[in-house]
VOVEX-873083 format. One record per atom (N, C-alpha, C, O): residue in three letters; chain; atom name; z, x, y; residue number from 1. Coordinates in steps of 0.1 Angstrom, whole numbers, plus 5000, padded with zeros to 4 digits. Each point is the difference from the previous one (the first is absolute). Layout:
# residues N
<ALA; A; CA; <Z; X; Y>; NUM>
...
END
This chain:
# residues 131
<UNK; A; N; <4853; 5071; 5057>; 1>
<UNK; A; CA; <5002; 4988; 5007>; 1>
<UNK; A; C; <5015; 4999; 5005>; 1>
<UNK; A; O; <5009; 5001; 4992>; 1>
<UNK; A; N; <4992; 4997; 5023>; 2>
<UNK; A; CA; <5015; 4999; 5004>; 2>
<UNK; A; C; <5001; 4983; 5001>; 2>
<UNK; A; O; <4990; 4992; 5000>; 2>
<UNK; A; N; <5024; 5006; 5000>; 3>
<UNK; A; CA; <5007; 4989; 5009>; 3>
<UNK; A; C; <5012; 5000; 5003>; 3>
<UNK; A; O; <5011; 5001; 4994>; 3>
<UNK; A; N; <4984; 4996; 5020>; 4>
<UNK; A; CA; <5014; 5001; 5009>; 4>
<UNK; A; C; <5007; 4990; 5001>; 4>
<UNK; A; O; <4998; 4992; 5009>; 4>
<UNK; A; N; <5015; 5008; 4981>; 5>
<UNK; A; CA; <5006; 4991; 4997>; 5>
<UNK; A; C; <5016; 5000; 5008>; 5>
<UNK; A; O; <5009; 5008; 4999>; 5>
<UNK; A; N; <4991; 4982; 5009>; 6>
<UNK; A; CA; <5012; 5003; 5007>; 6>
<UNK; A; C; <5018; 4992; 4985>; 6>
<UNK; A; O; <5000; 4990; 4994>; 6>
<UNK; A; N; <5008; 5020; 5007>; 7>
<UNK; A; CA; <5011; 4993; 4991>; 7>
<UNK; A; C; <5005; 4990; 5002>; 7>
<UNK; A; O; <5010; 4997; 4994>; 7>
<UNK; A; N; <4986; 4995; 5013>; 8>
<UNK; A; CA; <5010; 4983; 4999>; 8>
<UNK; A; C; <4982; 4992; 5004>; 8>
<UNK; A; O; <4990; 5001; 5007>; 8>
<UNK; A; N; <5017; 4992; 4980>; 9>
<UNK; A; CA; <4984; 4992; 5005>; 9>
<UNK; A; C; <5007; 4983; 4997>; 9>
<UNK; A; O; <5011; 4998; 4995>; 9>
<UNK; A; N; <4981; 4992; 5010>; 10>
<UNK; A; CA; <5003; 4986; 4998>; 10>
<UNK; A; C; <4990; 4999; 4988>; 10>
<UNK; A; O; <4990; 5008; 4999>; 10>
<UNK; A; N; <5014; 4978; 4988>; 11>
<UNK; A; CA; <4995; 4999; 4992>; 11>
<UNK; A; C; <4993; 4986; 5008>; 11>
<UNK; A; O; <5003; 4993; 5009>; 11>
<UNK; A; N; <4981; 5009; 4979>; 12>
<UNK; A; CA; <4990; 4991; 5009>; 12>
<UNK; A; C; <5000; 4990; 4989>; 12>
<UNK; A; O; <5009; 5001; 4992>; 12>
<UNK; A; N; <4980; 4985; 5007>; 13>
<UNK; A; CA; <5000; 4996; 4990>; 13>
<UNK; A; C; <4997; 5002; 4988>; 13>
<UNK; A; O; <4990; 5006; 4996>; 13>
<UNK; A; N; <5019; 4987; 4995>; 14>
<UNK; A; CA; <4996; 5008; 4986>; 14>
<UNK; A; C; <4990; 5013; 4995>; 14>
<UNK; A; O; <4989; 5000; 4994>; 14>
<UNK; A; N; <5022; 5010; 5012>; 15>
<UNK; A; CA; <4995; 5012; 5001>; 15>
<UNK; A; C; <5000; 5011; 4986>; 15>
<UNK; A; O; <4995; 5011; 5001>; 15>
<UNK; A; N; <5011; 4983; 4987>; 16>
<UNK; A; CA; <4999; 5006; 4987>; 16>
<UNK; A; C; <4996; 4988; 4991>; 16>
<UNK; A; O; <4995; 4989; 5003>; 16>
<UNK; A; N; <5006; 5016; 4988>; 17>
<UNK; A; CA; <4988; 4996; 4985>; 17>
<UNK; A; C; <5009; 4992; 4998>; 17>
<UNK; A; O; <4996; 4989; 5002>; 17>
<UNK; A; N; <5019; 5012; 4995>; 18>
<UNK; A; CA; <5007; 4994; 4987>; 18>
<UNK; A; C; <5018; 4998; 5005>; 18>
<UNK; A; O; <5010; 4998; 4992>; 18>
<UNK; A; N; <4989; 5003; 5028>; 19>
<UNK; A; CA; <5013; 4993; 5001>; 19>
<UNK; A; C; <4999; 4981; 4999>; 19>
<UNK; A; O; <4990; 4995; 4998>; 19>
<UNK; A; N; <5020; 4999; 5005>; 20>
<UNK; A; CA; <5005; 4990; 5002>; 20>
<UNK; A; C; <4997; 5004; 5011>; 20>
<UNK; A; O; <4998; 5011; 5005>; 20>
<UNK; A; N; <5001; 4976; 5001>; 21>
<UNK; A; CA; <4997; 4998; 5016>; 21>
<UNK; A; C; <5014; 4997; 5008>; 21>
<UNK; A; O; <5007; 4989; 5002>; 21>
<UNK; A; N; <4996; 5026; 5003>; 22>
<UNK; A; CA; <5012; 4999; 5006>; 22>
<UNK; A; C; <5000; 5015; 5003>; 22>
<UNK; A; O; <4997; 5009; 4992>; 22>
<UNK; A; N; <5006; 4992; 5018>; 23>
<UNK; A; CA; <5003; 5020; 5006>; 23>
<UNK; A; C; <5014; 5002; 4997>; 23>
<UNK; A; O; <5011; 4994; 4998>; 23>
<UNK; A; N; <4981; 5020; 5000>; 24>
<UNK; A; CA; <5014; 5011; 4989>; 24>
<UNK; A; C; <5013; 4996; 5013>; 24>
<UNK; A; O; <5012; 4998; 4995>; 24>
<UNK; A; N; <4986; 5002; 5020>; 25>
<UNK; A; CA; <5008; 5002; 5009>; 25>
<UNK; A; C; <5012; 4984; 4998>; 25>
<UNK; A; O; <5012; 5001; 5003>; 25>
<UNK; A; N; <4981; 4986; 4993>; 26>
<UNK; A; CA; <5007; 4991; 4995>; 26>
<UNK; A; C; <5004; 4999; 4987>; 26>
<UNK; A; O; <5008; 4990; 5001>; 26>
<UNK; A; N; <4992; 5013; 4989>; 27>
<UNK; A; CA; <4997; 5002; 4985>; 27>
<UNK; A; C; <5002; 5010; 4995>; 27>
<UNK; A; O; <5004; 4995; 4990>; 27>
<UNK; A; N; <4997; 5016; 5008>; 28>
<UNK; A; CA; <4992; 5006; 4995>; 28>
<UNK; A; C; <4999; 5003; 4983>; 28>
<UNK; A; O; <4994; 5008; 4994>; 28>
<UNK; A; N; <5016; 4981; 5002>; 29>
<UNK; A; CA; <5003; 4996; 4985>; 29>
<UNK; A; C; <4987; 4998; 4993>; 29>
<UNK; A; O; <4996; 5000; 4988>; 29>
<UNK; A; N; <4997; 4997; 5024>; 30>
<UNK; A; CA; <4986; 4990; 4989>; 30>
<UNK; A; C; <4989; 5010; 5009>; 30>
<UNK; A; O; <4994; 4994; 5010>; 30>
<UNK; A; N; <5002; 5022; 4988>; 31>
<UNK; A; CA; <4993; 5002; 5001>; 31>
<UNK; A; C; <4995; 5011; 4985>; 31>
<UNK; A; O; <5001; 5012; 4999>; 31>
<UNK; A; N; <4997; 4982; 4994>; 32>
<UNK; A; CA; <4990; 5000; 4989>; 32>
<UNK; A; C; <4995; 5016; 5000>; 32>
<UNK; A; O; <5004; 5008; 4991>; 32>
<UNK; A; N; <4987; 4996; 5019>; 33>
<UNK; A; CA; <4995; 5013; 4995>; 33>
<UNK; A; C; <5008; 5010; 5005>; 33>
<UNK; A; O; <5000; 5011; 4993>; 33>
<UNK; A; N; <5008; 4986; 5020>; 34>
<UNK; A; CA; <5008; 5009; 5004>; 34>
<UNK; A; C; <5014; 5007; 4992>; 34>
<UNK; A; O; <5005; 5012; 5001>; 34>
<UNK; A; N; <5000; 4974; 4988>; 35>
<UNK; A; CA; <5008; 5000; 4993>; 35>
<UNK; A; C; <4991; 5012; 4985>; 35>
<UNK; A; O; <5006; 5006; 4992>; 35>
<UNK; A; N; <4984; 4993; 5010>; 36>
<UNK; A; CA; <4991; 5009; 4984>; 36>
<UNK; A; C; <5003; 5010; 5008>; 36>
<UNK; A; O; <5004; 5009; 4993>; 36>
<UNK; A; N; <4995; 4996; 5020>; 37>
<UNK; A; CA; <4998; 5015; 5007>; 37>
<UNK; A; C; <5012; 5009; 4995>; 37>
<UNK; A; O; <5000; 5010; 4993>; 37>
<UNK; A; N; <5010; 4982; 5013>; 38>
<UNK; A; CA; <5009; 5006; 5001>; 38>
<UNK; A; C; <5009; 5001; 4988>; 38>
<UNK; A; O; <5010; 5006; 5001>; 38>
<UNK; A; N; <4986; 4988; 4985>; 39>
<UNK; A; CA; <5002; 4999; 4986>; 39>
<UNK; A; C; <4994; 5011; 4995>; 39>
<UNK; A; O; <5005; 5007; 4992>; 39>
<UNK; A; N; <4981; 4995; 5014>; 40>
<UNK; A; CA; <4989; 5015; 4987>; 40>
<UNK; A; C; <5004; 5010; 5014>; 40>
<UNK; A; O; <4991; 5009; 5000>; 40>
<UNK; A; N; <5016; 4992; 5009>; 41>
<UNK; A; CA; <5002; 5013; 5003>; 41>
<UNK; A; C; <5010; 5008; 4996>; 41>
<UNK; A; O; <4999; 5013; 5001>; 41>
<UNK; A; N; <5012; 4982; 4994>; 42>
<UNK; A; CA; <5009; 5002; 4986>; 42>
<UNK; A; C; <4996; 5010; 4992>; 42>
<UNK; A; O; <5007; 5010; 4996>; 42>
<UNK; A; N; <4981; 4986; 5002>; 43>
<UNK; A; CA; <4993; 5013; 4990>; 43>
<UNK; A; C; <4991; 5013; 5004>; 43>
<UNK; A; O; <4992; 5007; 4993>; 43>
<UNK; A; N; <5011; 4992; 5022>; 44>
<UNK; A; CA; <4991; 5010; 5006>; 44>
<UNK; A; C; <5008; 5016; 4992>; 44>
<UNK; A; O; <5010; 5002; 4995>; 44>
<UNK; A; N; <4982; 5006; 5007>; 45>
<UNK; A; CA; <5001; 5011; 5000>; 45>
<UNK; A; C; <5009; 5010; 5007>; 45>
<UNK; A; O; <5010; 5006; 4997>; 45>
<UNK; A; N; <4984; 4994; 5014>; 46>
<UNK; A; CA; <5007; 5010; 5008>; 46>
<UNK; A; C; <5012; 4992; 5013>; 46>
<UNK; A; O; <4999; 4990; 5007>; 46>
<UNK; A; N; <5011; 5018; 4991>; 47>
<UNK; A; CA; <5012; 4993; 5013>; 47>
<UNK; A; C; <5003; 4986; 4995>; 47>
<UNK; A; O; <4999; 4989; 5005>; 47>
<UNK; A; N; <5008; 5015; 4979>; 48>
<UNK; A; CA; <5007; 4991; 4994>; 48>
<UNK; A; C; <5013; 4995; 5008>; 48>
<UNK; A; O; <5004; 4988; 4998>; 48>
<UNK; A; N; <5001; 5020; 5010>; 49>
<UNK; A; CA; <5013; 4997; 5004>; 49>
<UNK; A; C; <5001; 4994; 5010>; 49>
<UNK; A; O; <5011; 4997; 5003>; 49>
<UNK; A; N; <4977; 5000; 5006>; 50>
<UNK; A; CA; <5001; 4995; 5013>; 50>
<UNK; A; C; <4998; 4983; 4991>; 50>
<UNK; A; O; <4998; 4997; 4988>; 50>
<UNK; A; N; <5004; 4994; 5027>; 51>
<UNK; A; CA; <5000; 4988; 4997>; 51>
<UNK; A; C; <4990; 5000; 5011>; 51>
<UNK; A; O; <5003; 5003; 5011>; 51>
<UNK; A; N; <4980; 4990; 4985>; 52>
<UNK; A; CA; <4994; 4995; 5012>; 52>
<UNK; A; C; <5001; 4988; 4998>; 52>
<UNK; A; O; <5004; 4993; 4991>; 52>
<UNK; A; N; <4985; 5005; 5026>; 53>
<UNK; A; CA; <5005; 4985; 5001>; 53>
<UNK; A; C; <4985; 4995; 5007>; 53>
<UNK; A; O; <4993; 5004; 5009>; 53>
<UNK; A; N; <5006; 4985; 4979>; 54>
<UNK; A; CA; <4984; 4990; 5004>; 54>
<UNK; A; C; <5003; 4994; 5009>; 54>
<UNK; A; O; <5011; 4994; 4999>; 54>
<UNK; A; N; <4979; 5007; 5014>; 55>
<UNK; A; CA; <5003; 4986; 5011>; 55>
<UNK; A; C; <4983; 4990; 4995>; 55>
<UNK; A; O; <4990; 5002; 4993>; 55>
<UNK; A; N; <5014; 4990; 5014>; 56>
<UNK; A; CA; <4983; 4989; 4995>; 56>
<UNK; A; C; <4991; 5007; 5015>; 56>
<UNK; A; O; <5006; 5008; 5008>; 56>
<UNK; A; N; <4988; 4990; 4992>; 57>
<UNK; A; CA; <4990; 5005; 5017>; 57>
<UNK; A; C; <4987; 4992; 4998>; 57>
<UNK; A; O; <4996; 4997; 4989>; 57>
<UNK; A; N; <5000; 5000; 5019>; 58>
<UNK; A; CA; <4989; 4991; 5000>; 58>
<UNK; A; C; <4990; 5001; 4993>; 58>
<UNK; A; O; <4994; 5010; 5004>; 58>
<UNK; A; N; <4999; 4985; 4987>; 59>
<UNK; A; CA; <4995; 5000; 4990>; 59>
<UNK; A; C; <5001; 5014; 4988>; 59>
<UNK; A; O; <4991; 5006; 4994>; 59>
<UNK; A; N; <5020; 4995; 5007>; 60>
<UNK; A; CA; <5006; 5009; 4988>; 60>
<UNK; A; C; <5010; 5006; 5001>; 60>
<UNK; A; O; <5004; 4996; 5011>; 60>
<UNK; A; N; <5004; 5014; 4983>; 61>
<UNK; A; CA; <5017; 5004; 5002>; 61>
<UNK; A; C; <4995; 5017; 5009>; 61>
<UNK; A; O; <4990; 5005; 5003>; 61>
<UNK; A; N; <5026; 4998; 4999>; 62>
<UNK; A; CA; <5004; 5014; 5001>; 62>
<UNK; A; C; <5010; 5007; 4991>; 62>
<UNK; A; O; <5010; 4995; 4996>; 62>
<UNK; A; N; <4984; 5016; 5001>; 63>
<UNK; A; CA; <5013; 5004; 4994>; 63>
<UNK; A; C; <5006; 5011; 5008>; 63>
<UNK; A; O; <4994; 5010; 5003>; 63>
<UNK; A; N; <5019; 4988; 5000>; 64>
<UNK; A; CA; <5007; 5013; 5009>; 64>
<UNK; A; C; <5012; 5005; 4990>; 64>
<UNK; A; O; <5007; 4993; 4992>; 64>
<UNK; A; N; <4994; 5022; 5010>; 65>
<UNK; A; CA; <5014; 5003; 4991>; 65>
<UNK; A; C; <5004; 5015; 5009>; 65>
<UNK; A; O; <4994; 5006; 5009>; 65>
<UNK; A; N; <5020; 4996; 4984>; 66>
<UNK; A; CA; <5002; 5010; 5008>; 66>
<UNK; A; C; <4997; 5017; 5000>; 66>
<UNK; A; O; <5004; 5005; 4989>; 66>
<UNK; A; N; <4992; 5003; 5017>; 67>
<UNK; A; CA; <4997; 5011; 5000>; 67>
<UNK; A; C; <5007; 5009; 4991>; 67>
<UNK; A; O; <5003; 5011; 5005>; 67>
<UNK; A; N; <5000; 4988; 4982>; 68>
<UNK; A; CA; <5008; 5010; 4996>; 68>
<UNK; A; C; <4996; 5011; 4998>; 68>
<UNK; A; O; <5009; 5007; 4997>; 68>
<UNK; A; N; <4979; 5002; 5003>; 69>
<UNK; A; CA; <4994; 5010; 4998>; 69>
<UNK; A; C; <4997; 5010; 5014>; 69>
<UNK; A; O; <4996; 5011; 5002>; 69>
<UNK; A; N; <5007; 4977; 5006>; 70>
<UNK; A; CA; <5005; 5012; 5016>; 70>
<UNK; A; C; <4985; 5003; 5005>; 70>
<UNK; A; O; <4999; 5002; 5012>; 70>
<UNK; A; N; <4993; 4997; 4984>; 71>
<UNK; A; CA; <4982; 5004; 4998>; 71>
<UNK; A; C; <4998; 4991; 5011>; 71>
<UNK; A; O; <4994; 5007; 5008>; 71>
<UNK; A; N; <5007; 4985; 4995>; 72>
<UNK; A; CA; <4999; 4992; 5013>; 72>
<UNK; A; C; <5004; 4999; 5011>; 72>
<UNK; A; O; <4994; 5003; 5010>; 72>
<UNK; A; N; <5022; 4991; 4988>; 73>
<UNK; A; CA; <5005; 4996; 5007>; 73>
<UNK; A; C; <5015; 5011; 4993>; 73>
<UNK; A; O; <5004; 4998; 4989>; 73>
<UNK; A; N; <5002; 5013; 5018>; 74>
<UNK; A; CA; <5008; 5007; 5003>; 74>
<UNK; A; C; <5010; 4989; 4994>; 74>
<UNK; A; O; <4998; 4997; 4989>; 74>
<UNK; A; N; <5010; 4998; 5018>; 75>
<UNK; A; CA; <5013; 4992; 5002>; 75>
<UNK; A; C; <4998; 4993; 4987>; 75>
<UNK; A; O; <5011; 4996; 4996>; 75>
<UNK; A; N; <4982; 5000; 4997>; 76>
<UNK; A; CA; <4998; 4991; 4988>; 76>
<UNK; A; C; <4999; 4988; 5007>; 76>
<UNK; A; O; <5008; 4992; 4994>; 76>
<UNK; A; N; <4988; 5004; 5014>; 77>
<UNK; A; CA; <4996; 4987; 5008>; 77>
<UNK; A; C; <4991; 4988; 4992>; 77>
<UNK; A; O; <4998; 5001; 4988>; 77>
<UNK; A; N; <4998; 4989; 5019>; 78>
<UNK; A; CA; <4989; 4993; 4985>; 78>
<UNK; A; C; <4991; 4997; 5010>; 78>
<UNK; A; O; <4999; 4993; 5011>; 78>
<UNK; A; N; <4990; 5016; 4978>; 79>
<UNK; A; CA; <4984; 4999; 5001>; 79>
<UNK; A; C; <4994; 4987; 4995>; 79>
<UNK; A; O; <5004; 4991; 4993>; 79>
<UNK; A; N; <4985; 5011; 5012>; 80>
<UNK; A; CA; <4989; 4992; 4991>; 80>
<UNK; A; C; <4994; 5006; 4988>; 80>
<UNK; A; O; <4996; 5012; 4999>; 80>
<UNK; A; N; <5002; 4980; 4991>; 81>
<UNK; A; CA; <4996; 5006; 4987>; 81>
<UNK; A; C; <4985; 4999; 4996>; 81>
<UNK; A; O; <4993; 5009; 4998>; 81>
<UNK; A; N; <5005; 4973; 5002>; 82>
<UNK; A; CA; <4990; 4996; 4995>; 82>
<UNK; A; C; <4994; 4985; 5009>; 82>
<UNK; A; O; <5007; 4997; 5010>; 82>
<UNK; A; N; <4984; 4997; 4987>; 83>
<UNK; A; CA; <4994; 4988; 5006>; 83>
<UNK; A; C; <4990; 4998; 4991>; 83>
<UNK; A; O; <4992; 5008; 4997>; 83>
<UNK; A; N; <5011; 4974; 4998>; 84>
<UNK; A; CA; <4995; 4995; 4994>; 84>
<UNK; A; C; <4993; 4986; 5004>; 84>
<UNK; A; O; <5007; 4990; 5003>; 84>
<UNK; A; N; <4977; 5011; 4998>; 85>
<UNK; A; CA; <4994; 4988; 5006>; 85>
<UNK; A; C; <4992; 4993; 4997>; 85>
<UNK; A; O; <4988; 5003; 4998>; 85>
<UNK; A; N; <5018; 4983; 5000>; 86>
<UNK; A; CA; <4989; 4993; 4988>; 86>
<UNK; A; C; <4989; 4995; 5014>; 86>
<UNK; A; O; <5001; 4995; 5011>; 86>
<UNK; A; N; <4987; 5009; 4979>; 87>
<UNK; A; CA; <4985; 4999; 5009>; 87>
<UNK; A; C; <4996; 4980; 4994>; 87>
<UNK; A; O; <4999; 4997; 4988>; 87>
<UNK; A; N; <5001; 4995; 5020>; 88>
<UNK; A; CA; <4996; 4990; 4997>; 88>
<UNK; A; C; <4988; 4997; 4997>; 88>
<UNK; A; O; <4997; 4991; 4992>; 88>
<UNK; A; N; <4994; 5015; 5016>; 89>
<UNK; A; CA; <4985; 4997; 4995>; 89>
<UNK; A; C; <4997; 5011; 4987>; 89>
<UNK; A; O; <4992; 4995; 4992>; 89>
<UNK; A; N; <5011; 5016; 5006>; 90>
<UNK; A; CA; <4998; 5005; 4989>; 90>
<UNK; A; C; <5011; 4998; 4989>; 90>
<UNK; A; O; <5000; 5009; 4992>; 90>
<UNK; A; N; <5010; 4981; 5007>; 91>
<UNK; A; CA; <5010; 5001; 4991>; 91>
<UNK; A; C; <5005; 5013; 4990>; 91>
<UNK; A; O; <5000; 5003; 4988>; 91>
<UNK; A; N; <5003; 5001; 5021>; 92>
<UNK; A; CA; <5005; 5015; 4997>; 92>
<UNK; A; C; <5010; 5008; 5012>; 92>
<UNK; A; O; <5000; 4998; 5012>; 92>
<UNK; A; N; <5007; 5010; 4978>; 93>
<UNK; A; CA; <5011; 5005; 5011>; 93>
<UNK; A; C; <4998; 5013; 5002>; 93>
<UNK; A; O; <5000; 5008; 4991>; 93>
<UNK; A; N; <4998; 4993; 5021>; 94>
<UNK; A; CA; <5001; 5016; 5006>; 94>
<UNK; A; C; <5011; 5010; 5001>; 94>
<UNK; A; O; <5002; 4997; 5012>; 94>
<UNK; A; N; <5003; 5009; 4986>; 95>
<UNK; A; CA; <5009; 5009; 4996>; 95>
<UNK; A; C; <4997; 5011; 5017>; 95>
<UNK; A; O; <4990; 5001; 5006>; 95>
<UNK; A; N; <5021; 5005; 4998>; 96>
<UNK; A; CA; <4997; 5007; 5013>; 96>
<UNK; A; C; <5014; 5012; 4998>; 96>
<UNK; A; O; <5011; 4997; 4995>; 96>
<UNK; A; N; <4986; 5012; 5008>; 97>
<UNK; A; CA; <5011; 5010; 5001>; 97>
<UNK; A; C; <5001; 5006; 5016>; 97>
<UNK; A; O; <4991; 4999; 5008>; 97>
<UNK; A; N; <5022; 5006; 4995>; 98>
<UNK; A; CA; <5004; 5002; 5013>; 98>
<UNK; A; C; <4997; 5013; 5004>; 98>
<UNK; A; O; <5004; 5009; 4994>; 98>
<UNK; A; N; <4990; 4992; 5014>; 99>
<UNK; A; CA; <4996; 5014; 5011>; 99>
<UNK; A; C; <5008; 5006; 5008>; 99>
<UNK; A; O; <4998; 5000; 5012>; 99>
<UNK; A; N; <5014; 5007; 4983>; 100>
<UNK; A; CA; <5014; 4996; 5011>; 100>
<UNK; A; C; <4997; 5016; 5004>; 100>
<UNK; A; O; <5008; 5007; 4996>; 100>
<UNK; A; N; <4982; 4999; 5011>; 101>
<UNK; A; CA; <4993; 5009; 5008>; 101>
<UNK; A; C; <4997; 4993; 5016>; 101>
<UNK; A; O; <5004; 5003; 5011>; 101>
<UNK; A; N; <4987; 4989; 4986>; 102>
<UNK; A; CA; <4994; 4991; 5002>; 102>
<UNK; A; C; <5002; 4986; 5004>; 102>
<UNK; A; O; <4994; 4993; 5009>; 102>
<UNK; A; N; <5017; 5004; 4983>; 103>
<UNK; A; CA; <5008; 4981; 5001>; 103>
<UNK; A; C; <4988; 4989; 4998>; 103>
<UNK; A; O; <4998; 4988; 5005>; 103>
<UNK; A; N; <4996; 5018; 4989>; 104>
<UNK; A; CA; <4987; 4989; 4997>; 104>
<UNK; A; C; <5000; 4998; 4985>; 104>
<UNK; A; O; <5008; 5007; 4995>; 104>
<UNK; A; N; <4985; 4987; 4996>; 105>
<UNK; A; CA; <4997; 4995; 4989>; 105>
<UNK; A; C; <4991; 5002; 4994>; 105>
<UNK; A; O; <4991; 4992; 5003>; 105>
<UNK; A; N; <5005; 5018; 4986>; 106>
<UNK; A; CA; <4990; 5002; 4995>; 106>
<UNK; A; C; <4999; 4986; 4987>; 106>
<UNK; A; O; <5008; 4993; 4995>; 106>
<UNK; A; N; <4979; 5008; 5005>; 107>
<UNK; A; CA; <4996; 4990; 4989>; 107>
<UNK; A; C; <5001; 5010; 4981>; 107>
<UNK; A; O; <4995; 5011; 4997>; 107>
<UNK; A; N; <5009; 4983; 4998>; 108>
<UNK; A; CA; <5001; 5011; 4988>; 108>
<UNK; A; C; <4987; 4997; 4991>; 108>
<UNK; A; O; <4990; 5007; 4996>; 108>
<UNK; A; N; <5017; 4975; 5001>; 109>
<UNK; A; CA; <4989; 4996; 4989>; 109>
<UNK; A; C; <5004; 4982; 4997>; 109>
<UNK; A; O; <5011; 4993; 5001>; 109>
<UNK; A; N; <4973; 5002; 4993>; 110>
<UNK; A; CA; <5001; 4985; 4999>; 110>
<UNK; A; C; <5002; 4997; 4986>; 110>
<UNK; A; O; <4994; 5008; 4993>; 110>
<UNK; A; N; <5014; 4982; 5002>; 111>
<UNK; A; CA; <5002; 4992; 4988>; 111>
<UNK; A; C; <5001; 4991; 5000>; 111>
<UNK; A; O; <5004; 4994; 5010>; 111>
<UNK; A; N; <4991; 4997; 4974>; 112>
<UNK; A; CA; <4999; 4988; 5004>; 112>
<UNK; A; C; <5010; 4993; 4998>; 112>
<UNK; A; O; <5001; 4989; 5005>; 112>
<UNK; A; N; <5011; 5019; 4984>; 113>
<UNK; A; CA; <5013; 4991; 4995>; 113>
<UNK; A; C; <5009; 5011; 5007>; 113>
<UNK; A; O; <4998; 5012; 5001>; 113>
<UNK; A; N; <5016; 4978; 5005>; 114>
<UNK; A; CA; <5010; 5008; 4999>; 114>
<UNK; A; C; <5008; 5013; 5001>; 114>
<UNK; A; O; <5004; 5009; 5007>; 114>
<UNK; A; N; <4994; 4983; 4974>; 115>
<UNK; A; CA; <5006; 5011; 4992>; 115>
<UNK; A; C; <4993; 5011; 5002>; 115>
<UNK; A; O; <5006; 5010; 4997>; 115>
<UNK; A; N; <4986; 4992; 5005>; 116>
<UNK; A; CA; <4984; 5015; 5001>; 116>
<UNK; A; C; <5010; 5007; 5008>; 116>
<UNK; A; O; <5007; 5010; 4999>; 116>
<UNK; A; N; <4992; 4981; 5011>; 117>
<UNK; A; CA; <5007; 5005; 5017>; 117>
<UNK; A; C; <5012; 5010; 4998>; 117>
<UNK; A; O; <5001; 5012; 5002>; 117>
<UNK; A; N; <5010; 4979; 4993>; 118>
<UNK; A; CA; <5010; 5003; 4995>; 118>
<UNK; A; C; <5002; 5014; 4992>; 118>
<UNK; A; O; <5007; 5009; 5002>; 118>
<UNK; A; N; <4986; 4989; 4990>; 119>
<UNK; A; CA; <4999; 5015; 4990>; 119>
<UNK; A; C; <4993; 5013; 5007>; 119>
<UNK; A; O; <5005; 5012; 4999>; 119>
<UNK; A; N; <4986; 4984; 5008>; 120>
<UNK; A; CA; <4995; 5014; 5011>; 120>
<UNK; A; C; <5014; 5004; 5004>; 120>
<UNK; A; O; <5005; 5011; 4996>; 120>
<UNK; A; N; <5001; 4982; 5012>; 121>
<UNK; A; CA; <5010; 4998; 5009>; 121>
<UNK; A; C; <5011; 5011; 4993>; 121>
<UNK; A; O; <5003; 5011; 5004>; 121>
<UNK; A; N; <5002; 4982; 4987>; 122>
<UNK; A; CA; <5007; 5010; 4990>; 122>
<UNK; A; C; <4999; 5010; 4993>; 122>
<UNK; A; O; <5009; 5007; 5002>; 122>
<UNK; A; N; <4982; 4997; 4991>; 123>
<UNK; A; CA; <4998; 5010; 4995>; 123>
<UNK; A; C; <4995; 5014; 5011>; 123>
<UNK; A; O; <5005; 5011; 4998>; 123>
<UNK; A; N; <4986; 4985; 5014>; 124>
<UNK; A; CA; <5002; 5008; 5010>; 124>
<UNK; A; C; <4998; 5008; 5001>; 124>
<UNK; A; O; <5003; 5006; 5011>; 124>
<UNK; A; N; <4986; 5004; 4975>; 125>
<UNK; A; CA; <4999; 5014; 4999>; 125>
<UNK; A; C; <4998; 5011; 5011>; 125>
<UNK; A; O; <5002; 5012; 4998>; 125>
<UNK; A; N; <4992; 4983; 5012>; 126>
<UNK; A; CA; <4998; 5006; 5014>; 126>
<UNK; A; C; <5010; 5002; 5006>; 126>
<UNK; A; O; <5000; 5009; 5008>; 126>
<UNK; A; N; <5010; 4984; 4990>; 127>
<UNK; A; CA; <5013; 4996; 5009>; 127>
<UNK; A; C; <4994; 4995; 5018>; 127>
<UNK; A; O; <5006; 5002; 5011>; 127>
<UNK; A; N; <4978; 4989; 4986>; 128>
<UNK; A; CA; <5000; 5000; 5008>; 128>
<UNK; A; C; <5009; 4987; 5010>; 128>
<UNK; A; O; <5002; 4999; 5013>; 128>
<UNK; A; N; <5004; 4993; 4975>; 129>
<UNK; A; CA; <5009; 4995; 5007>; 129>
<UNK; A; C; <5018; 5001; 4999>; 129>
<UNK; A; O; <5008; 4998; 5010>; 129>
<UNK; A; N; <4994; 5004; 4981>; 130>
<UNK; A; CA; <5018; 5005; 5006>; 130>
<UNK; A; C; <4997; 5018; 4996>; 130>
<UNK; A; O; <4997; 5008; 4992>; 130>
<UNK; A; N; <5007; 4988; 5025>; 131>
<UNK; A; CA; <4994; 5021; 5003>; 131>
<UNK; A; C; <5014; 5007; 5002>; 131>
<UNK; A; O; <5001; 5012; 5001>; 131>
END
């Protein structure tokens, strides 16, 4: 399953589970899940050294960081990593890894908490996402 997700998106209404009603772009002190993202990626595995960076995106985040393994992007430029999207009619978050062949979005896999999300995310044994 693709989606074609363009990188700048406008936030819609209350488009996550568990912010304050307020966009990351005014705020972004009081975005609740965004603030858990970017706390359990701390403990990722692979490309400890880089620093990425969660944006919110319309009904769920991005995570972008920078290329240090050259496998991508030559220059160490910053890729896309991951996409996380909470499904409102199924309360569950979709998890998506980047096709950077391609520039499209593969679907990886659905959970229903979070933290699930999160832990795929990190541990990573595929390296299908920090490649």
């Amino acid at each position: 399953m693709e989606a074609a997700v363009p990188k700048n998106f406008s936030l819609g209404r209350y488009p996550h589970p568990n912010e304050v009603r307020v966009p990351p772009a005014d705020n972004r002190d009081n975005c609740l899940d965004l603030k858990r993202i970017e706390r359990a990626l701390r403990a990722r595995k692979r490309y400890r050294y880089v620093l990425p960076k969660v944006l919110a995106v319309a009904g769920g985040y991005r995570i972008e960081s920078p290329c240090c393994s050259r496998n991508i992007d030559a220059d160490g430029g910053i890729i896309d990593v991951a996409l996380l999207q909470y499904d409102l009619e199924e309360s569950a978050w979709q998890l998506y890894r980047k096709d950077h062949r391609n520039g499209t979005w593969e679907f990886h896999s659905t959970c229903l908490r979070l933290p699930e999300v999160l832990e795929r995310l990190n541990t990573d044994p595929e390296r299908k996402f920090w490649q």
